[in-house]
C-alpha positions as CSV (number, residue, x, y, z in Angstrom):
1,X,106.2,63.9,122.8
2,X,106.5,67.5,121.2
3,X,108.0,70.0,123.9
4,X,106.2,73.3,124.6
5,X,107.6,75.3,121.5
6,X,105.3,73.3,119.1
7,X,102.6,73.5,120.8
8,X,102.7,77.3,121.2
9,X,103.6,77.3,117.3
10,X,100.6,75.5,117.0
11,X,98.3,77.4,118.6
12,X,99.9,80.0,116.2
13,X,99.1,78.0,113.1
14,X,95.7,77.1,114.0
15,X,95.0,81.3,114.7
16,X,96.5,81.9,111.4
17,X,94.0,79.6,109.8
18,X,91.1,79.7,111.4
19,X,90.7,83.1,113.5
20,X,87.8,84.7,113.0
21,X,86.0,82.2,110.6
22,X,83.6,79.8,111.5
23,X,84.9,76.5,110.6
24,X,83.3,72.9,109.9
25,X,83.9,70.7,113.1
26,X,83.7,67.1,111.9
27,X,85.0,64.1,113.5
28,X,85.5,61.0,110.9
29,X,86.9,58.5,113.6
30,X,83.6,59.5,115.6
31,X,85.2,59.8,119.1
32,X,84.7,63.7,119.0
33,X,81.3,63.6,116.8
34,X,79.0,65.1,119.6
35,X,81.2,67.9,120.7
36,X,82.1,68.7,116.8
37,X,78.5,68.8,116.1
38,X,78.2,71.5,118.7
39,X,80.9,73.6,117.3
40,X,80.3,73.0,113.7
41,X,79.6,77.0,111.9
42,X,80.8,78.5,115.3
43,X,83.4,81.2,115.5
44,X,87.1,80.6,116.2
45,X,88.0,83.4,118.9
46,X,91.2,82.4,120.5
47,X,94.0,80.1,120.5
48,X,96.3,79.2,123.7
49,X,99.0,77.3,124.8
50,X,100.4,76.3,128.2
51,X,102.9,74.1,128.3
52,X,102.3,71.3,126.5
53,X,98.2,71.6,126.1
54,X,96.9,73.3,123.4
55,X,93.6,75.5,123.7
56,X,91.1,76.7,121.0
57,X,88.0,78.7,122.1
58,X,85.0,78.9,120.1
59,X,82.2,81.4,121.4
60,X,82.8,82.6,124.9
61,X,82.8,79.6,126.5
62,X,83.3,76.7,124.7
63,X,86.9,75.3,124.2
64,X,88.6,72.5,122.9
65,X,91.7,71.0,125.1
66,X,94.4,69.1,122.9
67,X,97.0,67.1,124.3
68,X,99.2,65.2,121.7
69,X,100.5,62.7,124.3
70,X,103.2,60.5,122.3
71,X,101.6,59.8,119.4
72,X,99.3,62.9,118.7
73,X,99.8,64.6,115.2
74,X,98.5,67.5,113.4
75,X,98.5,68.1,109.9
76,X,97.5,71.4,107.9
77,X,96.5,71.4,104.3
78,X,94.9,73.7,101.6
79,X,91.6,73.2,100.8
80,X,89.4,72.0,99.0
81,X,89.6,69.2,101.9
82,X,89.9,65.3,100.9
83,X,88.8,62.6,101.9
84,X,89.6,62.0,105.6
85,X,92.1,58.9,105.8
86,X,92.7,56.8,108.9
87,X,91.5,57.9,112.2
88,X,90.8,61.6,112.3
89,X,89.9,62.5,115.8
90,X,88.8,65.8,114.4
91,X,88.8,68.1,111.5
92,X,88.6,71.7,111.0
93,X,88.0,73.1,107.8
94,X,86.8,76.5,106.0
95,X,87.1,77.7,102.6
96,X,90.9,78.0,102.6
97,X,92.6,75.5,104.8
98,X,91.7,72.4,106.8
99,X,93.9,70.6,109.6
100,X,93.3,67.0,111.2
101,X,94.3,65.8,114.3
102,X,95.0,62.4,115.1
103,X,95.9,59.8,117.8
104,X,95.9,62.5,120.6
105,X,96.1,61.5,124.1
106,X,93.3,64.2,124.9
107,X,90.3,66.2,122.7
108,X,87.7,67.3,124.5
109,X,85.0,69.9,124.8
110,X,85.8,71.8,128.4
111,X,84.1,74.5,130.0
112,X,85.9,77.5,131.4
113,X,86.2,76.3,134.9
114,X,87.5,73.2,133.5
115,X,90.2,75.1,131.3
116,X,91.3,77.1,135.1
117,X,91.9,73.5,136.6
118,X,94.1,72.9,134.1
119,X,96.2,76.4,134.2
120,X,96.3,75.8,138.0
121,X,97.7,72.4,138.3
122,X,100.3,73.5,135.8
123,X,103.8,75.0,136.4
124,X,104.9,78.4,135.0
125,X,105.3,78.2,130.9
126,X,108.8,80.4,129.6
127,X,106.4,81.0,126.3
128,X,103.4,82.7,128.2
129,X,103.6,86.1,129.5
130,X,101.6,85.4,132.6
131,X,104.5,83.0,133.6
132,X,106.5,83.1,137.7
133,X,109.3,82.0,137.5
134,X,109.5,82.4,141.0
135,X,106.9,80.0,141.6
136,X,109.0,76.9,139.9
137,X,111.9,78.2,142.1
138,X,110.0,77.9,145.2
139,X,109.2,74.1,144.3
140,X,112.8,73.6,143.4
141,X,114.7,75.0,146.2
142,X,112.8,72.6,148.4
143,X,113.2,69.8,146.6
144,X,116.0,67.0,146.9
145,X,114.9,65.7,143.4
146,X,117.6,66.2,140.9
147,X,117.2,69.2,138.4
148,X,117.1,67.3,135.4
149,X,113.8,65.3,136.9
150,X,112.4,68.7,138.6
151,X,112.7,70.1,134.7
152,X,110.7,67.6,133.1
153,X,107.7,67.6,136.0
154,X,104.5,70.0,134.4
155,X,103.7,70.8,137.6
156,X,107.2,72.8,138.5
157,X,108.0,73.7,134.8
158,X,105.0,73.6,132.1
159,X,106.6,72.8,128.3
160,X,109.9,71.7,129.6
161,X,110.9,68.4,127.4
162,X,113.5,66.1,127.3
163,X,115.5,68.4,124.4
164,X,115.7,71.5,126.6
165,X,116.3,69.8,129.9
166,X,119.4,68.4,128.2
167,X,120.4,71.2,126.6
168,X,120.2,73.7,129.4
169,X,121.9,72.2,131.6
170,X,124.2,71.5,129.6
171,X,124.6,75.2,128.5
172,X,125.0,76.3,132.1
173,X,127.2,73.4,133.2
174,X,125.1,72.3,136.0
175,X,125.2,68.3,136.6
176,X,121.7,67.0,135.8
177,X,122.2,64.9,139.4
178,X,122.5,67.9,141.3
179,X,119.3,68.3,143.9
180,X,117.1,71.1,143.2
181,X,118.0,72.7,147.0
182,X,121.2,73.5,145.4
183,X,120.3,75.2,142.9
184,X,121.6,79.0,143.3
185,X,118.9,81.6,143.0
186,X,121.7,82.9,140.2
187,X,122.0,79.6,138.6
188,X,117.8,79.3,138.4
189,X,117.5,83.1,136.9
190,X,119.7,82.1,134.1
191,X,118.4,78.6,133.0
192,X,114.8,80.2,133.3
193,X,116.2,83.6,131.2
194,X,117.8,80.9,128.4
195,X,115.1,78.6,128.7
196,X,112.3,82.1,127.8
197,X,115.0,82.8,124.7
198,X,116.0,79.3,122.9
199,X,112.0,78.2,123.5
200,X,110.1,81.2,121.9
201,X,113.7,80.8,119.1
202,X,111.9,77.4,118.8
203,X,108.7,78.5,117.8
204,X,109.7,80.9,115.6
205,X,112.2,78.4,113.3
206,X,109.8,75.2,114.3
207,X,112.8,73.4,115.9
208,X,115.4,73.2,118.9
209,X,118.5,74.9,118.1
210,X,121.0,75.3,121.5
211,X,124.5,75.8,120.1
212,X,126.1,78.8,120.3
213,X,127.5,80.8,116.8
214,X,131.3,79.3,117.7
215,X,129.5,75.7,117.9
216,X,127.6,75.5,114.7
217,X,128.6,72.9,112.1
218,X,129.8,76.0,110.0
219,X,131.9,77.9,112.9
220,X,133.4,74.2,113.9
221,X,133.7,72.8,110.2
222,X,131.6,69.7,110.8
223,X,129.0,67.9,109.2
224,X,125.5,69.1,110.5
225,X,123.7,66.9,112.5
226,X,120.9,64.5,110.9
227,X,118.3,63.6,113.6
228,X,114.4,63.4,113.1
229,X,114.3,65.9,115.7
230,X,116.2,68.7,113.5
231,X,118.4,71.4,115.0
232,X,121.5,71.4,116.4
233,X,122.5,70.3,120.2
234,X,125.4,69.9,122.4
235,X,124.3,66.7,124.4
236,X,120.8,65.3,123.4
237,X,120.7,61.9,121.4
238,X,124.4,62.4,121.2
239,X,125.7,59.8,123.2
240,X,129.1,58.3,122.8
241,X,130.1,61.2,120.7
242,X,132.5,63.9,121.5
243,X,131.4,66.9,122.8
244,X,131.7,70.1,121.2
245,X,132.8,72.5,124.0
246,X,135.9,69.6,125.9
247,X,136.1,66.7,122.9
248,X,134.7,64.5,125.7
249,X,132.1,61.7,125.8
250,X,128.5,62.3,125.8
251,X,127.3,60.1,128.4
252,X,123.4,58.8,128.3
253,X,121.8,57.1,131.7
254,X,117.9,56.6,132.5
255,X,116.3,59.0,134.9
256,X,112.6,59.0,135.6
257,X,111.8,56.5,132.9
258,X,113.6,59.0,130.0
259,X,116.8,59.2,128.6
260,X,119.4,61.7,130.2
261,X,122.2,63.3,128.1
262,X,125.0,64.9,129.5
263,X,129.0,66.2,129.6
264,X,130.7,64.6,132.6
265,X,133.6,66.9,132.0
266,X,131.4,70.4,131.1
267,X,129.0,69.2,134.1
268,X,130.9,68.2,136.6
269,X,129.1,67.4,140.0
């Protein structure tokens, strides 16, 4: 499932494209024909991200909520537009560019109450400048969930994926079984400070980098890493492997139905 920065570079890509113009709404797979038809010549306004939904407002008070799920994907392309292939949930198009979505877990047609809901049942987002941090602290300190599970809930921490849970934590040496009661309020203001810097570096590159200069392949003379996920990491997907800070083993468990990555030595309990 992408993690927050792509939506947010999203919601980026689709302004770029489409802001201000009043784009053809079609939906060739049919799910989203009704609401399409509705929007179809209407003015793009705005585009928003929070977390990992994704936001395009037509009008005042018309929006479209996106939620990729696990198999959502977009794709931009210049026009003039082909022929839609396989199941296009639903295209946008004008006289430049046009972008398909397909096999989201949500697109709908929500009103502005409906949007709220959605913002209020959500956690603070490190991308959004309306974010309180203070608020996902609250939730943590009185919680006995661990802080690598307490990461990855929407509702403490909005964008927050499996990538930057490892990776922050790892960064900050903080053992991903650790409760979130113990959590100091020192520990908490620098995961959320690095969590605000290496997200909004991910939207600006398009993928998760979390080594520091002295750890890249170049600083450490080692072959870069080859993932499908691009960038490079201490801990995630690197299991059995040696870490770059200790030369000790990466060690990979289950928690909460996801994979966990982490440095037994660098994160010790």
């Amino acid at each position: 499932m992408p993690e927050g920065h792509t939506i947010h570079r999203l919601a980026q890509d689709y302004a770029a494209a489409f802001l201000g113009t009043h784009p053809r709404a079609t939906s060739p797979q049919g799910t989203f024909a009704p609401a399409a038809t509705l929007l179809t010549g209407a003015e793009l306004t705005r585009t928003e991200a929070h977390g990992k939904h994704l936001f395009l407002g037509f009008r005042d008070t018309d929006w479209i909520h996106i939620h990729l799920g696990l198999f959502g994907k977009v794709t931009f392309g210049p026009a003039p537009e082909p022929p839609p292939t396989g199941t296009v949930r639903l295209r946008l198009a004008n006289d430049t560019t046009y972008v398909d979505l397909r096999g989201p877990t949500t697109c709908a047609l929500i009103t502005p109450p409906e949007k709220q809901a959605i913002h209020d049942r959500l956690g603070p987002d490190p991308l959004r400048g309306d974010a309180d941090p203070d608020r996902a602290h609250r939730r943590i300190t009185r919680s006995r969930t661990t802080i690598a599970a307490l990461l990855m809930d929407q509702k403490v921490i909005a964008g927050v994926g499996n990538v930057y849970r490892a990776e922050v934590l790892f960064r900050h040496g903080i053992d991903p079984y650790r409760a979130g009661k113990d959590i100091t309020p020192a520990e908490w203001d620098a995961i959320w400070t690095d969590l605000v810097d290496l997200m909004h570096e991910g939207v600006r590159n398009n993928r998760i980098d979390t080594v520091r200069p002295e750890h890249t392949p170049e600083a450490m003379g080692r072959p870069p890493r080859v993932d499908d996920h691009g960038g490079e990491v201490y801990v995630y997907r690197r299991a059995g492997l040696p870490c770059h800070v200790c030369g000790g083993e990466i060690r990979t468990a289950g928690l909460a139905a996801r994979n966990l990555f982490w440095c037994p030595a660098c994160q010790r309990p």
